[in-house]
C-alpha positions in Angstrom: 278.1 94.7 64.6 276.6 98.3 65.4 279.3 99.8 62.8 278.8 97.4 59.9 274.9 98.2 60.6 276.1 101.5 60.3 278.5 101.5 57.1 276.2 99.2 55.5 273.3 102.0 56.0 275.4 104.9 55.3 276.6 103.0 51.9 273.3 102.8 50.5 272.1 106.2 52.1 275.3 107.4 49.5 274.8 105.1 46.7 270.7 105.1 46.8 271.0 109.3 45.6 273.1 111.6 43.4 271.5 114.4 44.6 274.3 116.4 45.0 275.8 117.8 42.0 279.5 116.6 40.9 281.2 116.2 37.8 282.5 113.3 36.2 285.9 112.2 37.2 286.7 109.3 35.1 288.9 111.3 32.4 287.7 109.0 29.8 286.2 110.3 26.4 283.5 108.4 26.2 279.9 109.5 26.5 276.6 108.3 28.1 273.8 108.3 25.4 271.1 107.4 28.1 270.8 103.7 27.7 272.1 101.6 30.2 274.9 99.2 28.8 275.8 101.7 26.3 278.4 104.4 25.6 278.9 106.2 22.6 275.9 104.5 21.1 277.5 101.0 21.0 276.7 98.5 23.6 279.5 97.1 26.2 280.5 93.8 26.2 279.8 91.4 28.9 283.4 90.7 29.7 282.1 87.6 31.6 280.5 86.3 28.9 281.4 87.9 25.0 279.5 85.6 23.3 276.0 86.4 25.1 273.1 87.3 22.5 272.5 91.2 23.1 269.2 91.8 25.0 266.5 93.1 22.9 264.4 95.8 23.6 260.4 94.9 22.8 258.9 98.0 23.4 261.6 100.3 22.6 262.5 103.7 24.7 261.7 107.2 25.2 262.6 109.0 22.3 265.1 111.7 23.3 265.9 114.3 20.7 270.0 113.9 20.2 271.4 117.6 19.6 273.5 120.0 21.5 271.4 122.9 20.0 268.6 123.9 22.8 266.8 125.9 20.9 265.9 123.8 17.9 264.0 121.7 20.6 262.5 124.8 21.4 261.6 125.5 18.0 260.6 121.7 17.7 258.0 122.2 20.7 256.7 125.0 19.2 256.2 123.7 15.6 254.6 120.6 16.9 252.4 122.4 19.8 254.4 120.1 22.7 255.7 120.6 26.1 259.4 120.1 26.3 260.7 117.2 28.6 264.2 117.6 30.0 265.9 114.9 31.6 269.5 116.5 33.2 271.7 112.9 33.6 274.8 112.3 34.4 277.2 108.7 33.8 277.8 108.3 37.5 274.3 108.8 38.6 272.6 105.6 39.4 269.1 106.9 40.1 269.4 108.4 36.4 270.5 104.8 35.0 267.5 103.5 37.1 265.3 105.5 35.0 266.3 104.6 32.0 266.0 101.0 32.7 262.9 101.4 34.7 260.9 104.2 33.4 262.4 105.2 30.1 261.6 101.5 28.5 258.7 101.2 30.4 255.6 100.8 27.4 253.1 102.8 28.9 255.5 106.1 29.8 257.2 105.5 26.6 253.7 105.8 24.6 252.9 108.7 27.1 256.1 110.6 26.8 256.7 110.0 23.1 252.8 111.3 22.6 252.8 114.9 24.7 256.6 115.8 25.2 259.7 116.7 23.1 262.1 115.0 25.2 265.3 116.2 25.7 268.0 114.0 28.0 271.3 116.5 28.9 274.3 115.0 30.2 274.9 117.6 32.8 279.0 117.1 32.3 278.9 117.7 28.8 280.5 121.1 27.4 277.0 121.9 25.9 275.1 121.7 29.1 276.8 124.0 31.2 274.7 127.0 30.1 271.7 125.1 30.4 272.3 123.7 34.2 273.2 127.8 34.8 269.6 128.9 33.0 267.6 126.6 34.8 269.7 126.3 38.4 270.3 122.9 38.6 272.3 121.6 41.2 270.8 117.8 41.7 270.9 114.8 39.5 268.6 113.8 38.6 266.5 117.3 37.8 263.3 116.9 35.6 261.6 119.7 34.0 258.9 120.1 32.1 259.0 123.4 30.1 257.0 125.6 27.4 257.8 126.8 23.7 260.0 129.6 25.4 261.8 127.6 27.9 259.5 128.5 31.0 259.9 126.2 33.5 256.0 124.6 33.8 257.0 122.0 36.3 260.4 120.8 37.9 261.7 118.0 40.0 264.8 117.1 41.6 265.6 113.7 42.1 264.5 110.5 40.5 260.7 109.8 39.9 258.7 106.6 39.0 256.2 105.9 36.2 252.8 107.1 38.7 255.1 110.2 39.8 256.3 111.0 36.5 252.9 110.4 34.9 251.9 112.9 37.7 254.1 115.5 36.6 253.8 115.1 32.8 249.5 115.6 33.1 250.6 118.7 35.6 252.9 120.0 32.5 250.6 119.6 30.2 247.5 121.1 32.0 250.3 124.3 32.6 251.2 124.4 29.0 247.4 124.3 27.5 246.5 127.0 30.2 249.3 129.1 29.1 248.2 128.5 25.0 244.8 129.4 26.5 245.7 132.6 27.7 
């Protein structure tokens, strides 16, 4: 009994966190977009049930700037005078696909985050984002930043956060980014 208590613990220990940084292994081509239930923009089938109505989405999501090019979100933060919000995923992280369900659909965060942030989500695994995990150190999935017209780093978390933490964060960015236009 002690050593199921124990695999059973150590299981979700494992499964509740993918703080530690590894790459995808699945060798397939297809690509996380950041929604849960969907790759390469289309959504999976319920193989239990094909003919199920698709679920609809009332409030909508976080609206994450699709490009591979860095530095027109840079440019984009700086044109519209907004904080950049980076969101470094990865397919196999469940805390990130947490998120996404949780947080990132959540009405009040997306409202927040849609009104202060350029947001950004980067598949750590893709091609693109290997010089942007280098720049900016990360070596946890989930990592959250929050960073200025220049890429500055104005706040940074590693690991997953909830809608009161991630509010937290986001009001910390955004009093760091008007002190910095202040100065």
């Amino acid at each position: 009994m002690k050593k199921l208590f124990a695999i059973v613990i150590s299981s979700m220990i494992v499964f509740s966190s993918c703080h530690m940084f590894q790459p995808a292994s699945s060798g397939s081509n297809e690509t996380y977009d950041g929604n849960l239930g969907e790759m390469n923009g289309k959504k999976k089938k319920n193989k239990k049930n094909e003919s199920a109505e698709e679920e609809i989405d009332l409030f909508g999501t976080v609206d994450f700037v699709k490009t591979t090019k860095y530095q027109s979100i840079l440019a984009k933060s700086l044109k519209q005078s907004k904080p950049v919000f980076i969101d470094f995923t990865a397919t196999w992280c469940a805390p990130c696909k947490l998120m996404d369900k949780r947080v990132f659909t959540d009405k009040n965060m997306v409202s927040y985050l849609n009104e202060n942030f350029i947001n950004y989500k980067v598949d750590a695994d893709e091609d693109f984002a290997k010089e942007l995990t280098l720049r900016y150190s990360v070596t946890a999935i989930p990592t959250l930043l929050f960073v200025n017209s220049n890429g500055d780093i104005l706040v940074r978390k590693e690991g997953a956060a909830f809608q009161t933490e991630l509010r937290g964060l986001g009001d910390e960015a955004i009093a760091a980014y008007t002190a910095g236009i202040d100065n």
